[in-house]
C-alpha positions in Angstrom: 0.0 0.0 0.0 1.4 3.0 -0.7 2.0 5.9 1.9 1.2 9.9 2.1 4.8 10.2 1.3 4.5 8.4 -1.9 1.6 10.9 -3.0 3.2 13.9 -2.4 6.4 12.9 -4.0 4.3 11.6 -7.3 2.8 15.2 -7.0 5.5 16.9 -7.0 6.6 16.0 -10.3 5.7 17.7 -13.6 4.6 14.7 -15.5 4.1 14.4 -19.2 1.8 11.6 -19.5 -1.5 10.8 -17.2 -0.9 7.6 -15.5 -3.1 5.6 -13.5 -0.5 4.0 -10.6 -3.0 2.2 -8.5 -4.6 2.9 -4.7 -5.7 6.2 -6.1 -2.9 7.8 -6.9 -2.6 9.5 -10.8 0.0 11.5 -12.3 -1.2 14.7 -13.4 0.3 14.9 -16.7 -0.6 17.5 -19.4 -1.5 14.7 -22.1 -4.7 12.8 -20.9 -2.9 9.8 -22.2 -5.8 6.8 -21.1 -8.2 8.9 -23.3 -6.0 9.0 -26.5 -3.0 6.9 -26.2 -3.9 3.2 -28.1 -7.5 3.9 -27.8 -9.0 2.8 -31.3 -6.4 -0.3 -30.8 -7.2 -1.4 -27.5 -10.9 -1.4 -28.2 -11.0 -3.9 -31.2 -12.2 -7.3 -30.2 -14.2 -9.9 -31.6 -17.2 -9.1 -29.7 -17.1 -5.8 -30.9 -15.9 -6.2 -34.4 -16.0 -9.2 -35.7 -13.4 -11.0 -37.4 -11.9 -10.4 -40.7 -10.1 -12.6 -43.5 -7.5 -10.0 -43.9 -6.7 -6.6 -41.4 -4.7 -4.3 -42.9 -2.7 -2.5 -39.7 -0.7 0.8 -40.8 1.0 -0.1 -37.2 2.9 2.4 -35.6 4.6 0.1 -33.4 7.5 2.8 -32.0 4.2 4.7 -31.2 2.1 2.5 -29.1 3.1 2.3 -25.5 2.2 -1.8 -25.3 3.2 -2.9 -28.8 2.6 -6.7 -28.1 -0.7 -6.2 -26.3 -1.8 -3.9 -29.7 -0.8 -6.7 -31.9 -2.7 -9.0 -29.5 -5.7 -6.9 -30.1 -5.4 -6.7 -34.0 -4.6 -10.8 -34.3 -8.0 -11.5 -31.9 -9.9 -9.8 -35.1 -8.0 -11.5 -37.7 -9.1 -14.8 -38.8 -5.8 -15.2 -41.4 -3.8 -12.4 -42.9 -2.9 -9.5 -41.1 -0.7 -7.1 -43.1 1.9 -5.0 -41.1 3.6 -1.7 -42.3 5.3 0.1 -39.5 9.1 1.5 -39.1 11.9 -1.1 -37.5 14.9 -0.2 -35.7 17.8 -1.7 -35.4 18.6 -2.7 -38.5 21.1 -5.3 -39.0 20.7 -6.6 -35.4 19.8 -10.2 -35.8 18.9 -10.8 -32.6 14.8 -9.5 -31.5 15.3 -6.3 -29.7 13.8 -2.9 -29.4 15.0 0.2 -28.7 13.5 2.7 -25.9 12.7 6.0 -26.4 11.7 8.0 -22.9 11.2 11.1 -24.4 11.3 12.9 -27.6 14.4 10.8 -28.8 12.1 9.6 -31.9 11.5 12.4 -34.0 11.5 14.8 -31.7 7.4 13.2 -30.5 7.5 11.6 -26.4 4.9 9.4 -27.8 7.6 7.5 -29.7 8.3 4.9 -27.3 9.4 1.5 -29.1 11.6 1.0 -32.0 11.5 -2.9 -32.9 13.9 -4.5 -35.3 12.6 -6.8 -37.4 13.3 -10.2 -36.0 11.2 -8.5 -32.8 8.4 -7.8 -34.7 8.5 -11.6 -36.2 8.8 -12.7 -32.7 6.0 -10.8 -32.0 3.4 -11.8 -34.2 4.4 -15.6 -33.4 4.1 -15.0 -29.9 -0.1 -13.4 -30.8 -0.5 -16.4 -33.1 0.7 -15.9 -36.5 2.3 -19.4 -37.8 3.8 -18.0 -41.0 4.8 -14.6 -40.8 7.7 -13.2 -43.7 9.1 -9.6 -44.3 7.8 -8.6 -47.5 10.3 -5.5 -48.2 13.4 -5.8 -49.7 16.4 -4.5 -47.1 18.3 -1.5 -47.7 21.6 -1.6 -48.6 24.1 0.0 -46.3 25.4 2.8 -48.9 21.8 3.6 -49.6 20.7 4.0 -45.3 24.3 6.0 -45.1 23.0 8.5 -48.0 19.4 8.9 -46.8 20.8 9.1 -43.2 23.5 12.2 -43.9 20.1 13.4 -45.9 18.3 13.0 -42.6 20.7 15.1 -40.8 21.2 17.9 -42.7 17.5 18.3 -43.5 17.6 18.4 -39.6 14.9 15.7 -39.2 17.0 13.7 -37.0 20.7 12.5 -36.2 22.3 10.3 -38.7 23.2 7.4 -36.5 19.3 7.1 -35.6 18.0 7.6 -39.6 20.6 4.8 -40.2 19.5 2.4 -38.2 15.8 2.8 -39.1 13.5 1.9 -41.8 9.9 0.9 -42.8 9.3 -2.4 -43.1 5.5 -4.8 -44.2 5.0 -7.8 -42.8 2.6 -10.3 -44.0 1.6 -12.5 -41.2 -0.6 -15.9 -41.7 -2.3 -17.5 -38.6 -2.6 -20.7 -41.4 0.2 -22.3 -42.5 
């Protein structure tokens, strides 16, 4: 349970986001983040939907605060194919991983939270599911991320080592083998 001490001390910082901590405490951030942040994801379900042969999802990934629990919600309304366009980080890294973004690290936006490289975002849509699941986009060589990161840069839409590591990436994910 927590104490008085741990109230005043969550009131006393500025918070950017509104978040709901538990035993009545909330941070009062400027962005009422339960009313917008995932909304139109986290409400899909089957009861409420229905289910479709093929979901389109234009994912923002990096954007959504629980990208696995989003993709949950998207695979409960697909019955087979789910096509996934979203941005991947990390680039080259075979391992799954995603990079964290606290604040406005991501395009200068502090609702850019996950960065997911490509072997992540395999993982997953197995993990929700999805038995056959293959990159459809054809990887970018690294002379051609160097040139459009340097572009990046100088345009001032954000550092070169981040624009090099990132790119956009569709999925298409089959719950049928």
């Amino acid at each position: 349970m927590y104490g008085e001490d741990v109230r005043r001390r969550v009131e006393a910082l500025r918070w950017y986001h509104t978040i709901d901590l538990g035993q009545g405490i909330v941070t009062r951030g400027v962005d009422d983040t339960p009313l917008r942040l995932d909304l139109d994801v986290m409400e899909l379900s089957p009861e409420r939907v229905g289910t479709f042969d093929v979901v389109l999802f234009l994912g923002v990934l990096y954007h959504l605060r629980h990208p696995l629990l989003a993709l949950e919600r998207v695979a409960s309304v697909t019955r087979d194919l789910l096509i996934l366009e979203t941005v991947v980080d990390m680039v080259g890294v075979r391992r799954p991983a995603m990079a964290f973004y606290p604040a406005r690290e991501l395009d200068h936006d502090p609702t850019n939270w996950w960065g997911p490289n490509e072997p992540a975002v395999h993982g997953m849509l197995q993990s929700c599911g999805f038995q056959a699941v293959r990159t459809v986009t054809a990887s970018r060589s690294a002379p051609y991320r160097l040139v459009r990161a340097v572009f990046h840069q100088l345009k001032g839409k954000k550092p070169a080592l981040l624009a090099y590591r990132q790119d956009r990436a569709a999925f298409h994910a089959r719950k049928k083998t």
